[in-house]
MARGU-523742 format. One record per residue: residue in three letters; x negated, y negated, z of N, C-alpha, C in turn. Coordinates in steps of 0.001 Angstrom, whole numbers, plus 500000, padded with zeros to 6 digits. Each point is the difference from the previous one (the first is absolute). Last residue first. Layout:
N
AlaXYZXYZXYZ;...
//
This chain:
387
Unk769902532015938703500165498832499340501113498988499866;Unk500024504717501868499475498599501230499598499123499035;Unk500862503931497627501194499581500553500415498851501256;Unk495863502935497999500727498838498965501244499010501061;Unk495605502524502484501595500021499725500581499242498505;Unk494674501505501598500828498810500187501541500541499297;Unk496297503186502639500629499366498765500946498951500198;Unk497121500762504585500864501086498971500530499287498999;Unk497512497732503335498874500822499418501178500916498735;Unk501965496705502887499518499704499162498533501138499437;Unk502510501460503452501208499552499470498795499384499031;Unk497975500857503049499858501500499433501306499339498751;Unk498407496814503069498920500056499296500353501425499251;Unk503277498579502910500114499168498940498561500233499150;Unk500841501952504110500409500883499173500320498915498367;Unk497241499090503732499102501350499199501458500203499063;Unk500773496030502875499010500109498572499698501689499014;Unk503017499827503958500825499096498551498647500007498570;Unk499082501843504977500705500818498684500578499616499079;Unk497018498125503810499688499505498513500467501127499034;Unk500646499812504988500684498409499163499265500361498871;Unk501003504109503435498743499231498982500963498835499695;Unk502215502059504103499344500271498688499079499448499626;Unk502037501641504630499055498657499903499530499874498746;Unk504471501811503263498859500302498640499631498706499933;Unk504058500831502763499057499889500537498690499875499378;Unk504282499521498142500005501479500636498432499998500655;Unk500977496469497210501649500006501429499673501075500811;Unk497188499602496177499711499136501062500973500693501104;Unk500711501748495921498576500249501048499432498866501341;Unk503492499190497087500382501227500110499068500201501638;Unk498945496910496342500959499068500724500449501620501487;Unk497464501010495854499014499423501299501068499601501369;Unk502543501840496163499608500967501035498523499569500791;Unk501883497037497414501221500393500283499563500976501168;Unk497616498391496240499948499175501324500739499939501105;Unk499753503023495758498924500269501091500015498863500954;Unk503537499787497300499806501030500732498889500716500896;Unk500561496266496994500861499995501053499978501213500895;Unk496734499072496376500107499255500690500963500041501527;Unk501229502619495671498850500267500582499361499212501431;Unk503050497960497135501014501088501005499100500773500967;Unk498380496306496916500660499817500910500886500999501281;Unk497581501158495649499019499626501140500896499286501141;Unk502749503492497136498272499269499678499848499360501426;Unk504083503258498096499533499614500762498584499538499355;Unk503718502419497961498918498781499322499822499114501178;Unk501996505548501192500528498463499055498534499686499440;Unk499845503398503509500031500382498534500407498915498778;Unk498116500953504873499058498594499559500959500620498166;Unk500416501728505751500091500289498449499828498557499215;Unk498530502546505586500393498466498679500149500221498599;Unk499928503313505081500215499814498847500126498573499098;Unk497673502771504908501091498274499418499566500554498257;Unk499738503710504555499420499069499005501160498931499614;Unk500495502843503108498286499983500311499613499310499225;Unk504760501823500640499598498732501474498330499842499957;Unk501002503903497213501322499163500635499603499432501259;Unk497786503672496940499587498750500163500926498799500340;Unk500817504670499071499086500191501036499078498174499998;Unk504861499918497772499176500908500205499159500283501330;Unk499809495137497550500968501297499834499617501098500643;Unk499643494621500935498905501165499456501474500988499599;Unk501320494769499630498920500555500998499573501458499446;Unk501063494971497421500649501091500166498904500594501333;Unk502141494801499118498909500863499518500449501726500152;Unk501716494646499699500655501148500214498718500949499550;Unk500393494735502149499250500503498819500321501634500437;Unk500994495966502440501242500211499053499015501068498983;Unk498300498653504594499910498763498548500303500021499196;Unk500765503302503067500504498811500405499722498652499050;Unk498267504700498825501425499904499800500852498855500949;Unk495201501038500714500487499570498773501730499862499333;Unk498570501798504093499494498306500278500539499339498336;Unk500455504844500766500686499072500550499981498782500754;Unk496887502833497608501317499663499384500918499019500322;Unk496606500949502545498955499115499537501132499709498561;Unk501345502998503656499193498906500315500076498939499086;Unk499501504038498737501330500114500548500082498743499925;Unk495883501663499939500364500025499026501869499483499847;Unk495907499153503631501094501138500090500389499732498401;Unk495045499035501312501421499111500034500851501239500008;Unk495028501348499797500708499401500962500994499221500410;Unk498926502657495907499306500383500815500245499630501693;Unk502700499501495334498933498945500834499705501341500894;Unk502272500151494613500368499959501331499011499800500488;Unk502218500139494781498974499904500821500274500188501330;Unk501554500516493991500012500675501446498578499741501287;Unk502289497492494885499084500248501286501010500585500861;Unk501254500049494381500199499578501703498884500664500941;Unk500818499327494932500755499677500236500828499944501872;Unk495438501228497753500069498539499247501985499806500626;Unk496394503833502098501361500129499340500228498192499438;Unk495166503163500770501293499465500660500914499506499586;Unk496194502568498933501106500500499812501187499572500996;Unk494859498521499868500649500569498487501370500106499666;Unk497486499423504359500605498496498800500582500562498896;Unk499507502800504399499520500388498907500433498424498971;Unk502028501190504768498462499133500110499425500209498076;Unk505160499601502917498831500817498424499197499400499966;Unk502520498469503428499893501599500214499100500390498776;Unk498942495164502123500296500328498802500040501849499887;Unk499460496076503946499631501027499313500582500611499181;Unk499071495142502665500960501138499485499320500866499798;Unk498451495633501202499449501027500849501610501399499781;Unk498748495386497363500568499970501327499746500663500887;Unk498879501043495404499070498625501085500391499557501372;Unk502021503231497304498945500806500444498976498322500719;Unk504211499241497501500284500853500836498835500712500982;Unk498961497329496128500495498675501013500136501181500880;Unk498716502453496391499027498811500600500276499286501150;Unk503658502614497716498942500376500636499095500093500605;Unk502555497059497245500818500391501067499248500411500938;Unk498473499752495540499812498688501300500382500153500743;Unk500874503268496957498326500037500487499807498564500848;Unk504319500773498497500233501012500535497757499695500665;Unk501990496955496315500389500140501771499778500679500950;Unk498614500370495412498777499673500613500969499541501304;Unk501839503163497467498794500412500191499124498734501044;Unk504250498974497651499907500989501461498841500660500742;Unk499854497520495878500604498637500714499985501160501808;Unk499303501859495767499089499902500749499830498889500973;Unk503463502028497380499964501059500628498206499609500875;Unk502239497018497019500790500313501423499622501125500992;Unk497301498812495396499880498913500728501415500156501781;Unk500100503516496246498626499941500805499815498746500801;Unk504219500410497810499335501009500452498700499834500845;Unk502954496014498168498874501177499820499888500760500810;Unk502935496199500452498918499928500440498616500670499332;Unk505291500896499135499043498312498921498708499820500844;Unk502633503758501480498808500409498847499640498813499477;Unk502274499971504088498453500620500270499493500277498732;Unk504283497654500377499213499466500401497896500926499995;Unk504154501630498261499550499039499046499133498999500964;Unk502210503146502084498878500702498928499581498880499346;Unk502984498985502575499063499914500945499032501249499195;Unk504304498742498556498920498456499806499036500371500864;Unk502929503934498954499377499508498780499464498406500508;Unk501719501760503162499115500855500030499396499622498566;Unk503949498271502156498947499612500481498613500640499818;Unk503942500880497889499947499227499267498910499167500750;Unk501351503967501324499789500382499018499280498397499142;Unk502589500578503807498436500513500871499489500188498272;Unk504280499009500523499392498171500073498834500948499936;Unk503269503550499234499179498993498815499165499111500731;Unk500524504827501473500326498864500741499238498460498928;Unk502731504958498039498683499624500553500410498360500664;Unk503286504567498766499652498804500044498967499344500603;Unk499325504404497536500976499770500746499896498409500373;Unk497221502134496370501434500529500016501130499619501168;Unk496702497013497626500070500207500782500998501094499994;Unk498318497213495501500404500438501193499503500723501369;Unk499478497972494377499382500435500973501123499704500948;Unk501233500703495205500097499120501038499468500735501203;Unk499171502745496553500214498841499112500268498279500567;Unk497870504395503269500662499851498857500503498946499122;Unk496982501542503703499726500101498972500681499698498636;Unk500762500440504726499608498719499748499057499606498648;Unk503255503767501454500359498720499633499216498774500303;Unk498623504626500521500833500014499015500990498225499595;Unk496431501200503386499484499450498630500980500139499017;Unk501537501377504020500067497855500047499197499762498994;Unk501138504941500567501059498996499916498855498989499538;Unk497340502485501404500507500516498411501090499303499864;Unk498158500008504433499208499028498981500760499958498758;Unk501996501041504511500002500903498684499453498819499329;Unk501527499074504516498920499826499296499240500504498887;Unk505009500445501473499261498423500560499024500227499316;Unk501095504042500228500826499154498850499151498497499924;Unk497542504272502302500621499125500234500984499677498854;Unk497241503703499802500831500065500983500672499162500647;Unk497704501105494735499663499565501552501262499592500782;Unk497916503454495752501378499176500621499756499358501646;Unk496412501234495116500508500520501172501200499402500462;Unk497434498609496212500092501853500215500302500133501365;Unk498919495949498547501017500506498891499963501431500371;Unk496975497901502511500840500257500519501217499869499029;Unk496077500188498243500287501361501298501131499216500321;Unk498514497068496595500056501753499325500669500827501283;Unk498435495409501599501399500383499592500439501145499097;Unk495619499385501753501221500577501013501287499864499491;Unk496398498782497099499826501340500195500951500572501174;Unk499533495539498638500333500690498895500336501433500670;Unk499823496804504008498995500158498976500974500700498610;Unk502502496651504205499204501702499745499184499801498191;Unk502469496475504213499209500498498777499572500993500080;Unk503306497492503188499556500385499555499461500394498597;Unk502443496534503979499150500426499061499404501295499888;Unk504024496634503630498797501147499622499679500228498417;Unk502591495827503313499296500562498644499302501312500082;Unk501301497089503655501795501030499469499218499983499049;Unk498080495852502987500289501625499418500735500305500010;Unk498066495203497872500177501134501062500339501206500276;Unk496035498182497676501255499632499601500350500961501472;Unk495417499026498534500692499161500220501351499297499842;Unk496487504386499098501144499368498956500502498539500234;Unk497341502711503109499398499318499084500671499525498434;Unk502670501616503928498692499719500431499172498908498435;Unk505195501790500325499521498641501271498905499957500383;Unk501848503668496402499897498372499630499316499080500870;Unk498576505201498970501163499292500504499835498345499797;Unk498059505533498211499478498590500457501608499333500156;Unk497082505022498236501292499229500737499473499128500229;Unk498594503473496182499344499100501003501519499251500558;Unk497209504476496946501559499309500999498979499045500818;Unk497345502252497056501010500732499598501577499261500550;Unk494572498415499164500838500232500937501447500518499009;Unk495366498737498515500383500899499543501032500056501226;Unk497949495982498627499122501234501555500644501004499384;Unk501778496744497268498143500044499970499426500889500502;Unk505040499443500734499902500310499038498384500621499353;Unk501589497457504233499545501684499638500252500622499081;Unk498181495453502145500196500253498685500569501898500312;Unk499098495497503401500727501377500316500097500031498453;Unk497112496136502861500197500802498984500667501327500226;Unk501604496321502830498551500586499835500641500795498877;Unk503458497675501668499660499264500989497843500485499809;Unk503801501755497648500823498335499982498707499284500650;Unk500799505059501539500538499566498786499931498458499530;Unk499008502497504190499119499799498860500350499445498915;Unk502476502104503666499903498461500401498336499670499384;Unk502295504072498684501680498957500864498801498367500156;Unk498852505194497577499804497940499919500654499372500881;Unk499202505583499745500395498886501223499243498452499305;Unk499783504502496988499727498920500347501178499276501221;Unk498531505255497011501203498860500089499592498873501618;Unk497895504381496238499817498797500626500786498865500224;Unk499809505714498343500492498883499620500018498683501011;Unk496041503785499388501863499458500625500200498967499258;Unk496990503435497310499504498639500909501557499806500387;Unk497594503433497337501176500485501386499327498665500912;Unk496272499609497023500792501262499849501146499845501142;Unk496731496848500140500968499632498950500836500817499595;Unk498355498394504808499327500700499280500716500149498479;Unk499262495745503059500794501416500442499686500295498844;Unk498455495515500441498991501129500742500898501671499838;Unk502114495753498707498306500519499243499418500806500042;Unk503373498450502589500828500797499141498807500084499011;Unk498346497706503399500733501192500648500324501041498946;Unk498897495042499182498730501057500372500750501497500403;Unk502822495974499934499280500788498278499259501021500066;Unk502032498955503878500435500915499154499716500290498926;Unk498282497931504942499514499827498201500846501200499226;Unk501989497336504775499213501269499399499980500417498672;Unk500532495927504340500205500511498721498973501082499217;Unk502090497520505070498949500604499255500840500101499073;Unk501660498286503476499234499395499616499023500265498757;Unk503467502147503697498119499884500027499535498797499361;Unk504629501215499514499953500227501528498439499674500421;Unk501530500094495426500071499028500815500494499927501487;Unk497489502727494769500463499715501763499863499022500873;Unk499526500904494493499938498909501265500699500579501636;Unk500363503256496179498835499125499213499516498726501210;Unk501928505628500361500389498202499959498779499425500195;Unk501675505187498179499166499210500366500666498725500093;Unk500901505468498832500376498712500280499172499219500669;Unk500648504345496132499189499586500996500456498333500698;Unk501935505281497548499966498138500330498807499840500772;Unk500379504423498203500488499676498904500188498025500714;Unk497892505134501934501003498536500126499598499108499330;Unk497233504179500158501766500292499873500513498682500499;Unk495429499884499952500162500178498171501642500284500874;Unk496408498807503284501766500104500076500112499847498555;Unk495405499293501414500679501055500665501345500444500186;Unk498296496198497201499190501372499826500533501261501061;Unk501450495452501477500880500367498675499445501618499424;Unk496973497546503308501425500619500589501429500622498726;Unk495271497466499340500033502088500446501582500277500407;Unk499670495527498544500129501411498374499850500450500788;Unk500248497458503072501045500576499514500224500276498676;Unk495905498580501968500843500766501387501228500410499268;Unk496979496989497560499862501638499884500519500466501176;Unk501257495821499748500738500542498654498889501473499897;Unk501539497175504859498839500321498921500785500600498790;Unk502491497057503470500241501425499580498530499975498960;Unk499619496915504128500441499767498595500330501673499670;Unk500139497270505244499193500548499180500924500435498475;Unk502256497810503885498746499336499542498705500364499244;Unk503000503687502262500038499122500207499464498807499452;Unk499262505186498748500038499040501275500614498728499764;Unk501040504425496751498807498506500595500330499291500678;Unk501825505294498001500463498604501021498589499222500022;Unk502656504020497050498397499307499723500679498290500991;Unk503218504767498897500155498940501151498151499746499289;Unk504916502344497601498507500642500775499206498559500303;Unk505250501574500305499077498836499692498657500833500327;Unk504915501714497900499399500391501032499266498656499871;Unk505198499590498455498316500669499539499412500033501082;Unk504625498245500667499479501384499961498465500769499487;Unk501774495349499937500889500784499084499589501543499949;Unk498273496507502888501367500161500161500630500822498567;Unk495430498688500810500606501404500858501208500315499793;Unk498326496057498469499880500879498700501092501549500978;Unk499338495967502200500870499977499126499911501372499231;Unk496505499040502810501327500752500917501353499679498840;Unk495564498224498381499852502061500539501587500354500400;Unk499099495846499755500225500610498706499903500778500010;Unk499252497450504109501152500338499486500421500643498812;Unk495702499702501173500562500603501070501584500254499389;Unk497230497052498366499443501520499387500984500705500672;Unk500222495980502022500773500103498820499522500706499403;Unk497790499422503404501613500052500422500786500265499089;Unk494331501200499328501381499023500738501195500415500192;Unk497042501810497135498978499282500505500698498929501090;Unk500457505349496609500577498907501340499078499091500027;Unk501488503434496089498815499818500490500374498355500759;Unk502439504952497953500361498535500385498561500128500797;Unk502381503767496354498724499382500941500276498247500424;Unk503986504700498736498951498743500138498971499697500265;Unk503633504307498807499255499380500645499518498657499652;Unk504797502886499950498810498822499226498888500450501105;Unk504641501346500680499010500788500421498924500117498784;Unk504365496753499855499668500592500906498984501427499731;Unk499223495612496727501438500908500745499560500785501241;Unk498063495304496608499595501030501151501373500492500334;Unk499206496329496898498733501459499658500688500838501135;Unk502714495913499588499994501037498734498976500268499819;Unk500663498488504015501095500833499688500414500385498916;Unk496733497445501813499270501313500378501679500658499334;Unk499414495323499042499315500721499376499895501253500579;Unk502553497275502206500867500819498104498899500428499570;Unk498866498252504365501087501026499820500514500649498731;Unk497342496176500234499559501137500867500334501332499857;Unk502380495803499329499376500217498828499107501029499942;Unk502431498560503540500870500978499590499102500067498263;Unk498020497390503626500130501644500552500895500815498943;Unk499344495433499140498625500554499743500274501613500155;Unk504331497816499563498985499379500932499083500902499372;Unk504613498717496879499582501088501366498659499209500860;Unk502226500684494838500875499120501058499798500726501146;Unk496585499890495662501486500718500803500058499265501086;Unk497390500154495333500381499326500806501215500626500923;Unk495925501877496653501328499814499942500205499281501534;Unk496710499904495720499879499733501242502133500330501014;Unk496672501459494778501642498686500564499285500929501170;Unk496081499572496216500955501013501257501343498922500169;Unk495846498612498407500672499662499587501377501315500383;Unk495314497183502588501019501576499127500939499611499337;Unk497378497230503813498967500451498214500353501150499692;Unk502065497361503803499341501634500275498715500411498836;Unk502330495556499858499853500325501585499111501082500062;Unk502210499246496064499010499293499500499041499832501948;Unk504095502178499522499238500516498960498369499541500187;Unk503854498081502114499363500846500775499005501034498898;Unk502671496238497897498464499910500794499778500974500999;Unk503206501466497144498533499372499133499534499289500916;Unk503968501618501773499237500941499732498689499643499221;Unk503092496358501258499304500660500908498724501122499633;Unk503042498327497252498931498793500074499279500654500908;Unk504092502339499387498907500279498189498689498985500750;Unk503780499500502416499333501111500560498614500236498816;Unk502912496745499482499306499425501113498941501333500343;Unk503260500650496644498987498980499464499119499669501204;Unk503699502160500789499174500791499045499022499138499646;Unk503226497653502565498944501037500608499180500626499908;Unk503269497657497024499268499224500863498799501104500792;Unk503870501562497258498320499841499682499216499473500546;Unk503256502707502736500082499149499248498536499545499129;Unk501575502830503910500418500889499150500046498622498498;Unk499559498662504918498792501253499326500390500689499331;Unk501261494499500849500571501643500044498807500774499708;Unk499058495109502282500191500397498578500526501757500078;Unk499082495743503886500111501509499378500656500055498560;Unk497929494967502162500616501223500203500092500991498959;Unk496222497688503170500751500024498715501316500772499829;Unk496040500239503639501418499286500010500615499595499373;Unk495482501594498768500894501211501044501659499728500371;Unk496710497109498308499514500947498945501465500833500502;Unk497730497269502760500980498978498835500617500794499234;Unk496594502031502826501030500169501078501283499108499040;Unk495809500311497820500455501321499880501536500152501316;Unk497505495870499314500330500286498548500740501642500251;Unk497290498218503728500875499198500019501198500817498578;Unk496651503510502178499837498539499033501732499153500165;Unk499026503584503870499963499865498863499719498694498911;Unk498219503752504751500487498315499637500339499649498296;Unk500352505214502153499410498825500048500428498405499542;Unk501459505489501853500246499152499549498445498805500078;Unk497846502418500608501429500423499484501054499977501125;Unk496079499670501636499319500596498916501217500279498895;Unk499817495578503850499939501618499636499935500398498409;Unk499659495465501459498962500734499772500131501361500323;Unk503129495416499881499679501262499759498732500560499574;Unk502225495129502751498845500657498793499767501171500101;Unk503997496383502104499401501167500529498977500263498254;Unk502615496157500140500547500445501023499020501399500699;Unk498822495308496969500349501412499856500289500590501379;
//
């Protein structure tokens, strides 16, 4: 292999889903498609646990983002947006863009949005009608309990709750049909294990009633179009969609649901807790110190006494592509995304990767981060899928 992706998106794809992709094109105005698309929408169904249509658009995470604030929000809206990162960050500044105001609930860094911090915060704003939240921040690492959250807000003049999935989706439990979520965005090249140009969205029963009542300011992303034809007798796309990304996306669902649900979504759980083990044995530090609410689809870490930089760009000579900090955290941390069917071999590589690291750079690590992290790797549920 020429180079090993471990940014947080794009990622490393299944052999089957890149086979998947170089087929050739079938028309988007044909049954062929309709049928491909019909397959899709039932397993992202069976993905989300809704039976909702999911509408697919021809775009990036940011523009799935985007269509959702552009059919709630007009100019002189208010909002609530609750920050925990770069990417809280950015959903705030999308929404801005259509002129609504932002009322601002910021958390530090590596710290979790509490779910009674933002019922009080919702309680004190009955006049705004959205509330926006992201579920995995991946500038941190963190993930924030939305079940718990949308539990917690109050039931009278409850916002309407619209979701940052971009890099949850595929990759940890995301039901928001169950949680009661109102909008949820998500994209193909993270935990979908497809590449990108896919945006997603889902809206609840109850948002598609509202936004039948209003006119949103895009065409492009006028939800009310693309359910208008992907609802109809031959599912579609209203404008031309990017087919191979379509036909790589139905084998890379079918990869995460013939696993199960629960058995993939804990295949990440227990990488992500070995990772950890090995990362902190070395002498890392882990920005989200809280176990609870760390992210199954990517470590955020950095050294105390190695340069973080450094220690990339050692790694990126042994061909291995990692990510760095964002923000007020640029040049401080190392990003590893773990969102494919990475296991123990890849695991393995990477923490031997960054001893290999630590050395060059003068560091004197632990030799026994392979064990502690192989003793946490076999303590977590056994995988079906390693049989």
């Amino acid at each position: 292999m020429s180079k090993y992706l471990l940014t947080p998106g794009p990622v490393e794809l299944p052999h089957e889903v890149i086979l998947a992709g170089a087929q050739q094109l079938v028309g988007h105005r044909t049954p062929e498609f309709s049928e491909l698309l019909s397959s899709i929408e039932i397993k992202l169904g069976k993905l989300l646990k809704s039976d909702g249509p999911v509408v697919i658009l021809p775009s990036s995470g940011t523009g799935a983002l985007e269509c959702l604030t552009v059919n709630f929000l007009k100019k002189g809206d208010k909002f609530l947006s609750v920050s925990c990162g770069e990417f809280g960050d950015r959903f705030r500044k999308i929404a801005e863009q259509t002129g609504a105001e932002a009322l601002c609930l910021d958390v530090p860094m590596g710290s979790v949005a509490e779910p009674a911090a933002v019922s009080k915060f919702v309680s004190q704003h009955p006049e705004c009608k959205v509330l926006f939240l992201t579920h995995n921040e991946t500038s941190t690492g963190i993930v924030n309990p939305i079940k718990e959250i949308v539990s917690s807000l109050p039931n009278e003049n409850r916002p309407f709750v619209l979701v940052d999935g971009v890099s949850s989706v595929g990759t940890m439990e995301c039901f928001p049909d169950e949680w009661g979520v109102d909008g949820l965005a998500t994209a193909s090249q993270k935990g979908l294990l497809t590449p990108p140009g896919l945006g997603f969205v889902w809206l609840s029963k109850k948002a598609w009633i509202y936004i039948d009542t209003k006119e949103c300011s895009s065409y492009y992303f006028d939800l009310k179009l693309h359910r208008k034809v992907l609802v109809s007798e031959f599912p579609a796309n209203p404008f031309t969609p990017p087919i191979s990304l379509y036909f790589a996306l139905n084998v890379a669902l079918d990869i995460i649901l013939e696993q199960g649900l629960d058995n993939w979504f804990k295949s990440r759980i227990r990488y992500s807790k070995a990772l950890a083990v090995g990362l902190e044995s070395l002498g890392f530090e882990l920005l989200v110190s809280n176990k609870k609410f760390r992210s199954p689809g990517l470590t955020a870490f950095y050294s105390t006494t190695l340069n973080t930089e450094a220690v990339r760009k050692n790694l990126k000579s042994m061909k291995i592509e990692t990510a760095g900090g964002m923000g007020n955290l640029k040049d401080k941390l190392i990003r590893v995304a773990h969102y494919n069917d990475c296991a123990w071999p890849e695991l393995s590589m990477i923490l031997g990767s960054l001893y290999a690291s630590a050395i060059k750079l003068g560091a004197n690590p632990n030799t026994n981060y392979i064990t502690k992290a192989l003793n946490t790797w076999n303590e977590e549920t056994y995988i079906n899928h390693e049989k």
